[in-house]
C-alpha positions as CSV (number, residue, x, y, z in Angstrom):
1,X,34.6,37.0,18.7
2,X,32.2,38.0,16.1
3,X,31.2,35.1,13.2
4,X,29.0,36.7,10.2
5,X,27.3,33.8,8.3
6,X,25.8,33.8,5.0
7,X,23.0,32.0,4.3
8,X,20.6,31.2,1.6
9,X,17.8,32.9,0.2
10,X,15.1,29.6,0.3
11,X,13.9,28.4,3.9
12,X,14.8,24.6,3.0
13,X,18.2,25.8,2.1
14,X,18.4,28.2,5.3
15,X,17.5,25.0,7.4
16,X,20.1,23.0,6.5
17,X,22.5,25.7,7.1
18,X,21.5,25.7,10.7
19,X,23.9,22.5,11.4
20,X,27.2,24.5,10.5
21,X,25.4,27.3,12.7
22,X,25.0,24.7,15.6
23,X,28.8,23.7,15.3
24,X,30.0,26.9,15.9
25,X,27.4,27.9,18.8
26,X,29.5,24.5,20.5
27,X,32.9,25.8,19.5
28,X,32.9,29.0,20.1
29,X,30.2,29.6,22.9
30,X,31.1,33.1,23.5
31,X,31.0,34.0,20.1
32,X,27.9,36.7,18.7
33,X,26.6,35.7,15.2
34,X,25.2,38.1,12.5
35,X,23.2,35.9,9.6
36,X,22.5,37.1,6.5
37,X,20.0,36.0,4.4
38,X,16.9,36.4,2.0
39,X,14.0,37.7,3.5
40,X,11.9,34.4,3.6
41,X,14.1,32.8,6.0
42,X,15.0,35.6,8.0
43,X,12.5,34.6,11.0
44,X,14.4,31.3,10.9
45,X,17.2,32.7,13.2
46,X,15.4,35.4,15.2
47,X,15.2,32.8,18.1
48,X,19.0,32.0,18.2
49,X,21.2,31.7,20.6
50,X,24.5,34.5,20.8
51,X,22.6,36.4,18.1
52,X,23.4,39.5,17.6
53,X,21.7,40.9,14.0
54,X,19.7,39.1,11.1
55,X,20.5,41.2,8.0
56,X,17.8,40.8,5.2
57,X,19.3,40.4,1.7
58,X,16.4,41.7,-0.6
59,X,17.1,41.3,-4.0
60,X,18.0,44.3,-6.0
61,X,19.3,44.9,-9.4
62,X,22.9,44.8,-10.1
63,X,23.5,43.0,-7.1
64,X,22.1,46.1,-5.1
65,X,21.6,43.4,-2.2
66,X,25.2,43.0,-1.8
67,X,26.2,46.3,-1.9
68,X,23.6,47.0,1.0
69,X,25.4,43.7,3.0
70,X,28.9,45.1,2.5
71,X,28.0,48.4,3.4
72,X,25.9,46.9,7.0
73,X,29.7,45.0,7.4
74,X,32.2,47.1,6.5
75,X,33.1,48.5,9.4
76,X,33.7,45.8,11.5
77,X,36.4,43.5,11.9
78,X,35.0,39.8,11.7
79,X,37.0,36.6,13.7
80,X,35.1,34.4,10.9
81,X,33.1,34.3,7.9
82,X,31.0,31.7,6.9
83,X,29.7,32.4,3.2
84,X,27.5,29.6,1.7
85,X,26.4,31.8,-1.6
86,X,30.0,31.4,-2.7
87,X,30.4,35.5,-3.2
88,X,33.4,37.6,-3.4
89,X,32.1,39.9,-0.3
90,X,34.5,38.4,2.4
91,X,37.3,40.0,-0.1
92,X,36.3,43.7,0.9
93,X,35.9,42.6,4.5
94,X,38.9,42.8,7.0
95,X,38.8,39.0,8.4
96,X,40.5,36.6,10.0
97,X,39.4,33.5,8.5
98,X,36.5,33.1,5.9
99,X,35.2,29.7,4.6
100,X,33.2,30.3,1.0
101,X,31.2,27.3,-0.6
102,X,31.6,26.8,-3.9
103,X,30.7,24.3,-6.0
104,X,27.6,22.1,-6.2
105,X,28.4,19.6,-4.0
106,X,28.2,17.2,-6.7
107,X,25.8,13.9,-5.7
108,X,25.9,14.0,-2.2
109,X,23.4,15.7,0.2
110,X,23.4,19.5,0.9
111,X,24.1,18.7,4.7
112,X,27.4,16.6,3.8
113,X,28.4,19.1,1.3
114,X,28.4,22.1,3.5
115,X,30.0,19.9,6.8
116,X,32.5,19.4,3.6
117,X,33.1,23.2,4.1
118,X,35.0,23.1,7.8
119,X,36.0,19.3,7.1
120,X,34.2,18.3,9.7
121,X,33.7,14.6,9.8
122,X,30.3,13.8,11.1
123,X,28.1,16.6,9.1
124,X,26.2,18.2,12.0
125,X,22.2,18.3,11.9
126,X,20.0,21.3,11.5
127,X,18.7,22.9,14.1
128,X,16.0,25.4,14.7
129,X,15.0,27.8,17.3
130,X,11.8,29.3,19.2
131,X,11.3,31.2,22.5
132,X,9.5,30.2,25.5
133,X,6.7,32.7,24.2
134,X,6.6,30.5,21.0
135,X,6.6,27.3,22.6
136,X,3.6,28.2,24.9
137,X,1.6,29.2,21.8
138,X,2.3,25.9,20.6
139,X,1.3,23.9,23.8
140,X,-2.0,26.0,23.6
141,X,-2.5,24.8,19.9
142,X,-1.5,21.2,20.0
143,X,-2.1,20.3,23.4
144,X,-0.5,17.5,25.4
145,X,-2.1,14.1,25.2
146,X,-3.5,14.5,21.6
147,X,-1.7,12.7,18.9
148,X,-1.4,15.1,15.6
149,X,-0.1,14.5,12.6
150,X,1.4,17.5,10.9
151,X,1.0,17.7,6.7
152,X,2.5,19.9,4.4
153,X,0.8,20.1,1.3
154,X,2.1,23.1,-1.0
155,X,5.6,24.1,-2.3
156,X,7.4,26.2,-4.0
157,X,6.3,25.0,-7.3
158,X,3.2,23.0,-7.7
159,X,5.2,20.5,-10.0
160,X,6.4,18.9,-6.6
161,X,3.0,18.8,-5.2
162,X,1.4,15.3,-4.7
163,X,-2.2,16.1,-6.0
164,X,-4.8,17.1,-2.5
165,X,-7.1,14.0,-3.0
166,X,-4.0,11.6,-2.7
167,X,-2.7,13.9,0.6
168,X,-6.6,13.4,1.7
169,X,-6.6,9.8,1.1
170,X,-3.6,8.9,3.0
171,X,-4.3,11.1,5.9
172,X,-7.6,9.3,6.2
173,X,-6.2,5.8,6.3
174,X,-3.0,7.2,8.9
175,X,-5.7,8.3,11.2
176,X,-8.1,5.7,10.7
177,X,-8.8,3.1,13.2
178,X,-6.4,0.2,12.0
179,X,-3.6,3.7,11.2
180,X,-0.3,4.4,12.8
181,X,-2.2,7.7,14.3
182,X,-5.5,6.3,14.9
183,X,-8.0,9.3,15.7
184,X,-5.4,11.7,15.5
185,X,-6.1,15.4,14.7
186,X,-4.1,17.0,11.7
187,X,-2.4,20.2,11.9
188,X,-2.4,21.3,8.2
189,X,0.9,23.8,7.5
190,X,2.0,26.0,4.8
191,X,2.2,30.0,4.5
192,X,-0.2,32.3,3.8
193,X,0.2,32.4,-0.3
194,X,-0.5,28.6,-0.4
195,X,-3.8,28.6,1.0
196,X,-5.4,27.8,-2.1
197,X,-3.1,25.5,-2.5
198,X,-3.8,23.5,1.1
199,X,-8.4,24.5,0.9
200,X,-8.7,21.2,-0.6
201,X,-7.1,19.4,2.0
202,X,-8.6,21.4,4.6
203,X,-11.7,20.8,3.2
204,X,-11.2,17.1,3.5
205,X,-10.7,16.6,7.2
206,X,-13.5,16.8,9.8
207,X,-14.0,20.5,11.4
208,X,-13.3,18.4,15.2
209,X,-10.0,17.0,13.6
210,X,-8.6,19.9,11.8
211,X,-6.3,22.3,13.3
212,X,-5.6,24.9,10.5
213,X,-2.4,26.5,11.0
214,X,-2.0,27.8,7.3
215,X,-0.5,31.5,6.8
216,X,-1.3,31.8,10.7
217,X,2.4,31.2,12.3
218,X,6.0,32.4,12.1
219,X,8.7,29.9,11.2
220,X,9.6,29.8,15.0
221,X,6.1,29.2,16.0
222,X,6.0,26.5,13.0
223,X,8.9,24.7,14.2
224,X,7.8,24.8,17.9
225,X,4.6,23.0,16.9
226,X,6.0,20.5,14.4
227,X,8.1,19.8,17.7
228,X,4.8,18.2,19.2
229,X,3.5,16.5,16.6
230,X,3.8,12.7,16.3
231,X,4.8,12.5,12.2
232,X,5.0,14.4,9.5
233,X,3.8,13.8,6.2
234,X,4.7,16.5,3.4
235,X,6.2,17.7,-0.3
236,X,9.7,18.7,-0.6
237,X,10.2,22.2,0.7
238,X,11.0,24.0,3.6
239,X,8.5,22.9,6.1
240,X,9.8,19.0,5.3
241,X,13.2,20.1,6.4
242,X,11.8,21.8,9.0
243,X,10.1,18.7,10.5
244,X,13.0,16.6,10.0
245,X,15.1,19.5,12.0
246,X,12.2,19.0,14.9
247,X,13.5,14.6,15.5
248,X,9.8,14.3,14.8
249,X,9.2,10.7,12.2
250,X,9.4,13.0,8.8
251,X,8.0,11.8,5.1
252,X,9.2,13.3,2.2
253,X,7.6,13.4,-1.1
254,X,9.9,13.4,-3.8
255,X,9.3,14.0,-7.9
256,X,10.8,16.5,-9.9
257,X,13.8,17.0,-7.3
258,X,16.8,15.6,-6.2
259,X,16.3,13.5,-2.9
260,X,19.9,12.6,-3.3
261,X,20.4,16.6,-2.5
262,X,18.0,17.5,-0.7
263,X,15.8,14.3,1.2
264,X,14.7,15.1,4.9
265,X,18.0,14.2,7.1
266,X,18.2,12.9,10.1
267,X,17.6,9.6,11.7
268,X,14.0,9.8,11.9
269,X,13.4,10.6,8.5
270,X,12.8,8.8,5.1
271,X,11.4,10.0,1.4
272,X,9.9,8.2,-1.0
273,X,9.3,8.9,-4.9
274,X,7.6,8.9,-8.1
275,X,8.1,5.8,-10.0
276,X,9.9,7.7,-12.4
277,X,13.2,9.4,-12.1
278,X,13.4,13.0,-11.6
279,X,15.5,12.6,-15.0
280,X,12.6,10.8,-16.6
281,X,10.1,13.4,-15.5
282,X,11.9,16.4,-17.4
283,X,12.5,14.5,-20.1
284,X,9.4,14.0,-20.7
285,X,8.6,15.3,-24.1
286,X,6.6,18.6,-24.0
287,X,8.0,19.0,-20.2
288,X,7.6,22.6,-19.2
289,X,8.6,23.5,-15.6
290,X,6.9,27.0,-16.2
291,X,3.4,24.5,-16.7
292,X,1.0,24.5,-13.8
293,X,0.5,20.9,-13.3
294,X,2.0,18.4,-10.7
295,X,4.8,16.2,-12.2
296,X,3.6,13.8,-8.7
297,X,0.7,12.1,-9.4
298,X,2.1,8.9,-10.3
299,X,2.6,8.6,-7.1
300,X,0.2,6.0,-5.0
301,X,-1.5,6.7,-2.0
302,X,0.0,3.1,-1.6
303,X,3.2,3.5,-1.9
304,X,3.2,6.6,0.7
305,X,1.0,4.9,3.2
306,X,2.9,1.9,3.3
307,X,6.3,4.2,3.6
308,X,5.2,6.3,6.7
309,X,4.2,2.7,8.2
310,X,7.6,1.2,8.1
311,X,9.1,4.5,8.8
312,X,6.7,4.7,12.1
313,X,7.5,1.3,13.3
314,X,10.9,2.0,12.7
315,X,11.7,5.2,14.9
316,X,10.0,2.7,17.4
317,X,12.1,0.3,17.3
318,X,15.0,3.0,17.4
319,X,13.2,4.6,20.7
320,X,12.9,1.1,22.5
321,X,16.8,-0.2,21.4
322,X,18.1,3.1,22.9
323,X,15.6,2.8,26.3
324,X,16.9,-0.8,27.0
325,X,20.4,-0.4,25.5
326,X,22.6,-0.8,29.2
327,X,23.9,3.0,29.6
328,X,28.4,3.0,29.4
């Protein structure tokens, strides 16, 4: 049985794919997988179980990028074709069954919208991948018996970015003495075009403290580190999903995006956001998204300290309920 799935060009997108992708590993165990996506994600998968090929969709003009995916898939016949870019490819295909998203999934969250797709009841959760290789490297870098808190600083655009003085602040007082992650070290993420983005954070934390993993990993490696660290604290993007994928306690920081969409999922995971609306905040007048300034900064330190608190005391008191909960 051969499944080709399609997948999304973004990473955050990509990760919450990974849930349909874990359903079908479970039903179909002996099935081999080929994903297609855009080139950012494309590491995302390398690690996967029954894969068989990652085709890279670059982006060429008139839809060169298809062309190239139908001519990589002609010539097989496919059991099943998952197609979350809602294309017309899977009609110049010979399969057997193809499931094509459309629609924008209205006000409900990107995971329950594309669980929506296969009708599946209980929307599966993402789920990443690294080798053993990959999780070594990791174990070297964040080392057992250390506390870390992971932070994601940068994003796609820098309107979602919650300013680097405010990420400072609130690392301090997490790692502080009276902190959830007292003495911690932070392990600061992001790739390698954000590092000017993520300097001033770096900047902030003691050289003994900092573990600088910015532009230095691949997306496997990323995950199998977030996978060790305590919390996360971080903007809406990628990495947040990401962490939230990893069961680690995961804070999003929500502005000018839809956390109704697209907040962290899972049940370790919470967001909190701007006083105002992302509605609000683009209408705005004089709002610009093509402007370089964060549309975040009415956001307190506060407000997100006092969030990752409750959130950490929660996923406690979620561990300890399921330790002395009698077993069936």
């Amino acid at each position: 049985m051969r499944i080709l799935f399609i997948t999304s060009n973004r990473i955050g997108d990509a990760v919450l794919s990974t849930g349909l992708l874990r359903h079908l590993l479970e039903k179909y165990p002996q099935a081999r997988f080929t994903i297609a996506c855009g080139p950012a994600a494309a590491s995302l998968f390398q690690a996967m179980p029954n894969l068989e090929r990652v085709i890279v969709m670059t982006k060429r003009p008139w839809a060169g990028h298809w062309l190239r995916l139908w001519r990589a898939t002609v010539a097989r016949r496919w059991s099943l074709l998952i197609d979350l870019r809602g294309s017309i490819i899977g009609q110049f295909l010979v399969v057997d069954r193809r499931h094509v998203l459309t629609g924008s999934g209205r006000s409900q969250h990107r995971v329950r919208h594309l669980a929506g797709l296969l009708k599946l009841r209980e929307p599966p959760a993402p789920q990443l991948w690294s080798t053993p290789e990959q999780q070594a490297a990791a174990r070297q870098l964040l080392p057992d018996g250390e506390p870390v808190l992971a932070v994601g600083p940068t994003a796609n655009w820098i309107g979602k970015q919650w300013p680097a003085a405010s990420f400072a602040e609130a690392v301090r007082r997490l790692t502080a003495a009276d902190g959830i992650l007292p003495g911690a070290r932070i392990a600061v993420f992001g790739a390698a075009g954000e590092r000017t983005m993520a300097e001033p954070l770096l900047a902030s934390i003691p050289p003994a403290r900092r573990i600088d993993l910015v532009g230095k990993l691949d997306l496997p490696s990323v995950y199998a580190c977030l996978q060790r660290a305590a919390f996360y604290l971080g903007n809406d993007s990628g990495l947040m999903h990401m962490a939230a994928a990893a069961g680690i306690p995961t804070l999003g920081l929500f502005g000018p995006s839809r956390e109704d969409h697209y907040a962290p999922w899972g049940p370790h995971a919470a967001f909190v956001r701007t006083p105002e609306s992302l509605q609000q905040i683009i209408g705005q007048p004089g709002y610009d998204h093509r402007q370089r300034v964060s549309h975040m900064a009415s956001l307190q330190v506060e407000t997100v300290v006092a969030a990752a608190v409750d959130l950490w005391h929660r996923v406690a008191a979620d561990r300890m309920d399921s330790v002395e909960r009698p077993a069936p």
